[in-house]
C-alpha positions as CSV (number, residue, x, y, z in Angstrom):
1,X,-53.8,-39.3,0.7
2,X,-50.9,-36.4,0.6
3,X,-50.8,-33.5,-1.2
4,X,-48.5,-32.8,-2.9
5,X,-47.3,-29.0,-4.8
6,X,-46.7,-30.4,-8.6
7,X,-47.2,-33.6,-10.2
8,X,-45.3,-33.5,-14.1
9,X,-47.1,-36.7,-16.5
10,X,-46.0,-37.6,-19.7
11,X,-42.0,-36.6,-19.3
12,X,-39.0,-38.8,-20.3
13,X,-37.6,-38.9,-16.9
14,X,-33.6,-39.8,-17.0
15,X,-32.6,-42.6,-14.3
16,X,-29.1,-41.5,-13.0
17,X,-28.6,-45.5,-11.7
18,X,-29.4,-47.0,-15.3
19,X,-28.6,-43.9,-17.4
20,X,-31.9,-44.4,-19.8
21,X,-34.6,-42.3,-20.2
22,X,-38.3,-43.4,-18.3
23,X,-41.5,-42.5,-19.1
24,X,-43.0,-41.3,-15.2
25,X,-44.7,-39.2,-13.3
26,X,-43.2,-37.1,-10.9
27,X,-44.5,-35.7,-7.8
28,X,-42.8,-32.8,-6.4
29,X,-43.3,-31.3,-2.4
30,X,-41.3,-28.2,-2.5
31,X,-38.3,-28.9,-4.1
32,X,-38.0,-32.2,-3.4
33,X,-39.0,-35.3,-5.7
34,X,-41.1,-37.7,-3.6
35,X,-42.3,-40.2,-5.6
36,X,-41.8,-41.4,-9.3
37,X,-43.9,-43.2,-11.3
38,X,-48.2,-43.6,-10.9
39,X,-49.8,-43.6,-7.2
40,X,-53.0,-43.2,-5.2
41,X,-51.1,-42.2,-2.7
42,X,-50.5,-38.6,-3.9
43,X,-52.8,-35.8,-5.4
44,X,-51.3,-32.6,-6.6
45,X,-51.9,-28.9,-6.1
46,X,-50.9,-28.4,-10.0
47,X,-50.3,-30.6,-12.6
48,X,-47.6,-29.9,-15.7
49,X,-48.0,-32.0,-19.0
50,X,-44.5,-32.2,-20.2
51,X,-45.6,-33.7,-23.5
52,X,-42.7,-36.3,-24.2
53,X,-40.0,-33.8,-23.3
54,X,-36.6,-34.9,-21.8
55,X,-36.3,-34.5,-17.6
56,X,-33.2,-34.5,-16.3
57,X,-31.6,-33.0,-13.0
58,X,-29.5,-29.3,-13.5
59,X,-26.6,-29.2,-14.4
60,X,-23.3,-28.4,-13.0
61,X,-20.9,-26.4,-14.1
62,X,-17.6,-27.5,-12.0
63,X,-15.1,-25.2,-13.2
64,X,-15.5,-21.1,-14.4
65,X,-14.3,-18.2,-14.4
66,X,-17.6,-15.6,-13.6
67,X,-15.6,-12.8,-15.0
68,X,-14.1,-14.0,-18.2
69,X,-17.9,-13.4,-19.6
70,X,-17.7,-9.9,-18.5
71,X,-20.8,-10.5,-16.8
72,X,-21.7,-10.1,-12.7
73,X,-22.5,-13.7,-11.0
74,X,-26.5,-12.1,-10.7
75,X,-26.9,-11.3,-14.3
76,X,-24.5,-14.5,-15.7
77,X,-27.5,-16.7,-13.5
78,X,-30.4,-15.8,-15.9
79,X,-28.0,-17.3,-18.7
80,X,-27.5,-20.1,-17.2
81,X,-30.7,-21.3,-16.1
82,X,-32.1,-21.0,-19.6
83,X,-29.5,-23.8,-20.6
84,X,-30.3,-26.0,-18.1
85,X,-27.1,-25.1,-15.9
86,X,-28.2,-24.6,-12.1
87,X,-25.0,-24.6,-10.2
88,X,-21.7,-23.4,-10.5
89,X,-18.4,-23.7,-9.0
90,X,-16.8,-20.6,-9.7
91,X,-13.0,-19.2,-9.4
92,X,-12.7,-15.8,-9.1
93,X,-9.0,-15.8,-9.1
94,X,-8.6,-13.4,-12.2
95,X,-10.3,-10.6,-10.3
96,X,-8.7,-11.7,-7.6
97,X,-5.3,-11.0,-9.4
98,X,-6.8,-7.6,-9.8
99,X,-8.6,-6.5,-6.4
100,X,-7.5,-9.1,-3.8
101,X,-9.2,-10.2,-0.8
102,X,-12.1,-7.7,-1.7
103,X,-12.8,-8.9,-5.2
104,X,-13.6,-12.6,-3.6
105,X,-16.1,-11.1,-1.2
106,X,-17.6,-9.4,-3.8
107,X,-18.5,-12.8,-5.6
108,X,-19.2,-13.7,-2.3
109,X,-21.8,-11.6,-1.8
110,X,-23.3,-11.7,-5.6
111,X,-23.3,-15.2,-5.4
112,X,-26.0,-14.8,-2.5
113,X,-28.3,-12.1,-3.9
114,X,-29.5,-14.8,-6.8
115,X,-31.0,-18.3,-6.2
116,X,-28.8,-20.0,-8.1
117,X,-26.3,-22.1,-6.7
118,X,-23.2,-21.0,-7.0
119,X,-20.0,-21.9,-5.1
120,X,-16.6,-19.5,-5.0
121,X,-13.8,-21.6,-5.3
122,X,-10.7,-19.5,-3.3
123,X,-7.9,-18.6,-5.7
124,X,-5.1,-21.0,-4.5
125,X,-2.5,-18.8,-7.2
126,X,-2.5,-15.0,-6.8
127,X,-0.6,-14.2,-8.7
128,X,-0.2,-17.3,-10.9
129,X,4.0,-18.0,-9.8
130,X,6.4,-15.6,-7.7
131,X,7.5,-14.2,-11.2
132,X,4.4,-12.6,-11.9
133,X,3.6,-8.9,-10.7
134,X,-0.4,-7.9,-10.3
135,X,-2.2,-5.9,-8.3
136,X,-2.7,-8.1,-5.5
137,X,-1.2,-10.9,-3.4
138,X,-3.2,-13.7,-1.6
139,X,-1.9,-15.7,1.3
140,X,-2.8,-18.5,3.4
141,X,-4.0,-16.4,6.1
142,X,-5.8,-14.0,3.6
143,X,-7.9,-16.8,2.7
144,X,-8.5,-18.6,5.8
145,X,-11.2,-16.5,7.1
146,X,-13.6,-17.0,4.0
147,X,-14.0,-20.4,5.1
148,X,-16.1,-19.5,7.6
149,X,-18.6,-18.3,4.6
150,X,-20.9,-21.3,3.9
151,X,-20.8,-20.3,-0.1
152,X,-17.1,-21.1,-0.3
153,X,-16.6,-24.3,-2.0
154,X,-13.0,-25.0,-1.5
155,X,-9.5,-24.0,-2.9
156,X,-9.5,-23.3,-6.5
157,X,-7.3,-24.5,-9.4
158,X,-3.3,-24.8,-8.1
159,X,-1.6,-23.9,-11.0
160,X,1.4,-23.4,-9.0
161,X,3.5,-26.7,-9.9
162,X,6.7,-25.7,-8.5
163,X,5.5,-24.2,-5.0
164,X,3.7,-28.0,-5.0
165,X,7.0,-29.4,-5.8
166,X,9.2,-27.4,-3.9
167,X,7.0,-27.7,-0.8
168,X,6.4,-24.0,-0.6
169,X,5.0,-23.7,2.9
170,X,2.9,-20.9,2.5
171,X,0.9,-23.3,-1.0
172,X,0.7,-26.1,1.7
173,X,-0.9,-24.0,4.6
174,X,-3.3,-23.3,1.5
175,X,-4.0,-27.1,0.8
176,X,-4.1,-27.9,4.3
177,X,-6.6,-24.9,5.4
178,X,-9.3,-26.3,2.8
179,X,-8.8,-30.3,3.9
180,X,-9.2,-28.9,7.6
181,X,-12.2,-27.2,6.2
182,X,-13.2,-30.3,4.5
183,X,-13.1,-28.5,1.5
184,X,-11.9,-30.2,-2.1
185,X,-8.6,-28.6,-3.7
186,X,-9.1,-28.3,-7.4
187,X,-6.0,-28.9,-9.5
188,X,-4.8,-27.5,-12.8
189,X,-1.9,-29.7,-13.9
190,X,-1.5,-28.6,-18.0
191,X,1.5,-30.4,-19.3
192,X,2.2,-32.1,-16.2
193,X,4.0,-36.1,-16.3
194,X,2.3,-38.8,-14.3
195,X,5.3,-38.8,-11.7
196,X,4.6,-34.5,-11.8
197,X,0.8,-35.5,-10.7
198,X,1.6,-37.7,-8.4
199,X,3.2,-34.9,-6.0
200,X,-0.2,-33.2,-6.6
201,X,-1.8,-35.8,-5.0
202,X,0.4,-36.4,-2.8
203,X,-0.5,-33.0,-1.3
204,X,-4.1,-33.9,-1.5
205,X,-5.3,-32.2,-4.7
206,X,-8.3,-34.3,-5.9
207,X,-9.3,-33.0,-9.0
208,X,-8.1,-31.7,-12.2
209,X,-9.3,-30.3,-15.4
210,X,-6.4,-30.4,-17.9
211,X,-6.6,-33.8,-19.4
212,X,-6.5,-33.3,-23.1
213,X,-7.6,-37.0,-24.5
214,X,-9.0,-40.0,-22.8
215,X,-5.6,-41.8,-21.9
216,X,-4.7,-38.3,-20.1
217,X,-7.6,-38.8,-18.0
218,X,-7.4,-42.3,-17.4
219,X,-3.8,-41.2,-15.9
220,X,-5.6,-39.1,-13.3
221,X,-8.4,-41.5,-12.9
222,X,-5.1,-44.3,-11.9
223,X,-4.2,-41.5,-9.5
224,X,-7.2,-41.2,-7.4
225,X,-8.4,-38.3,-8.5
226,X,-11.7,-36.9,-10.1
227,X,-11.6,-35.6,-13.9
228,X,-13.2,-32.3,-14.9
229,X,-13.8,-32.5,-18.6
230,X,-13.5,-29.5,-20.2
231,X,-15.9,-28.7,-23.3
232,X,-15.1,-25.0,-25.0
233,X,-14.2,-23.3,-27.7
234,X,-16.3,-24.3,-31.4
235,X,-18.7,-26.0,-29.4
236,X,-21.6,-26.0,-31.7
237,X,-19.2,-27.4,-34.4
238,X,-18.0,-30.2,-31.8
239,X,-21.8,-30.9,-31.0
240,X,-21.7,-31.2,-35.4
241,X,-18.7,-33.8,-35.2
242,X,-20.0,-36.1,-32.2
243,X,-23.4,-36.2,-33.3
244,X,-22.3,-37.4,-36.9
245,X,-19.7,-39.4,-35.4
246,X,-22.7,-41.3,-32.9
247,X,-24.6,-41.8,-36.5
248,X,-22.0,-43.8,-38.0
249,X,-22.3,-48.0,-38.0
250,X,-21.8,-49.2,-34.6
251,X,-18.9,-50.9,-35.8
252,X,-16.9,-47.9,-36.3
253,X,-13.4,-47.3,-34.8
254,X,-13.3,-43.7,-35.7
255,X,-11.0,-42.0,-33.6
256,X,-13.4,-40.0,-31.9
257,X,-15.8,-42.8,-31.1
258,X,-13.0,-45.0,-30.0
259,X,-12.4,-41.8,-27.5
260,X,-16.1,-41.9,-26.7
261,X,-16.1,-45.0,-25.6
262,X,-13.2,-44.7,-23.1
263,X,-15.0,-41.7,-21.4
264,X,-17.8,-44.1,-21.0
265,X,-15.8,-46.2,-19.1
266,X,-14.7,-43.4,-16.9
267,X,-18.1,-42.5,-16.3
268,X,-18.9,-46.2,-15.2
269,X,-16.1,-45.6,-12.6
270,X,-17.9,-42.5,-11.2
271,X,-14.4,-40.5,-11.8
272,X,-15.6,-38.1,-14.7
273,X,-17.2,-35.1,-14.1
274,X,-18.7,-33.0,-17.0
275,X,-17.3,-29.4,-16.9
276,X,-18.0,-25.9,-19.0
277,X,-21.3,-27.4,-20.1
């Protein structure tokens, strides 16, 4: 028989494969589940009687800006843990606008006095276009050596359609330092046509968070790329509207729920990614 640290009975466990809920047992080594479901194979150190409550594995937040909350990355991480949320992919690119080269080291370095997970996304736009004025510029070769940091997840957000478009050489040593890394490059295409997201991919910008509807995302999706959705804003009074909306008869063609459905589809092609959770 193995010991095991924790064994959890009597928890709704949520099957990723299947997406229902299980009633199991888990038993946990470290931080690793080992087994699900009832053994004599394993005895535990502890055992935690979850009492019919919902397990399911933390959530990610893909997309965020640490600094909009007005918060460090240390003290935003007790937050987030209490909602569930335990990673983060996070763009520092408005301090970045600020302080440069040393406001992404400080994230860097938060980010690693916490154990939550975060990941700093390298500000692809700094400043946002050549029209803006800030306090800092941010080049390919700035941002080349943060690469070597472990914590860096990849190139944030490029907002910059035009330097995409225009093949702006110094936005392309960008996008080709983070596929060299093998590093994803986030995209951030608001307003942008299907033939206008096209160029993005054909850069090799894999993501994007700007859809606005389904059919906005299934025009991504039929791009090869991965949708961030993005939920903000009223969000208790959205949580109001899709809750009443899942109440009514199945046979309801509500907008909303026709809208649901579609994003259910997405999900069943592994292409939708739940963002700002």
């Amino acid at each position: 028989m193995t010991t095991v640290d924790l064994k959890i009975i009597n928890g709704q466990v949520l099957n990723v494969f299947s997406q229902t809920f299980e009633p199991e047992t888990l038993w946990i080594a470290q931080d690793r589940i080992v087994f699900r479901g009832d053994t004599t194979a394993y005895e535990a150190l502890t055992t935690f009687d979850a009492a019919g409550q919902f397990i399911i594995p933390g959530l990610i937040d893909t997309h965020m800006h640490v600094e909009s909350t007005t918060f460090a990355p240390t003290t935003l991480a007790t937050v987030l843990l209490q909602h569930g949320v335990t990673r983060a992919f996070i763009d520092p690119h408005e301090i970045a606008n600020v302080a440069g080269a040393a406001a992404v080291q400080y994230m860097l370095d938060e980010a690693k006095r916490t154990p939550f997970n975060y990941h700093v996304m390298l500000p692809s736009s700094v400043p946002a276009t050549a029209f803006e004025r800030t306090g800092a510029k941010l080049t390919a070769s700035d941002l080349r050596p943060f690469y070597e940091d472990a914590v860096v997840g990849g190139l944030a957000e490029v907002m910059d359609y035009p330097a995409v478009a225009n093949h702006d050489a110094d936005m392309q040593q960008k996008i080709d330092d983070a596929l060299a890394a093998h590093k994803p490059v986030d995209g951030h295409g608001a307003g942008l046509t299907a033939t206008q997201l096209a160029d993005y991919r054909a850069v090799g910008i894999s993501t994007d968070h700007e859809a606005t509807d389904a059919a906005s995302a299934l025009e991504r999706v039929n791009l090869g790329m991965h949708v961030l959705v993005r939920v903000k804003g009223r969000l208790n009074k959205m949580k109001l509207r899709f809750y009443q909306q899942l109440r009514q008869p199945i046979n309801s063609v509500s907008p909303l729920r026709q809208m649901i459905r579609q994003v259910l589809i997405l999900l069943k092609m592994d292409r939708l990614i739940i963002a700002y959770v």
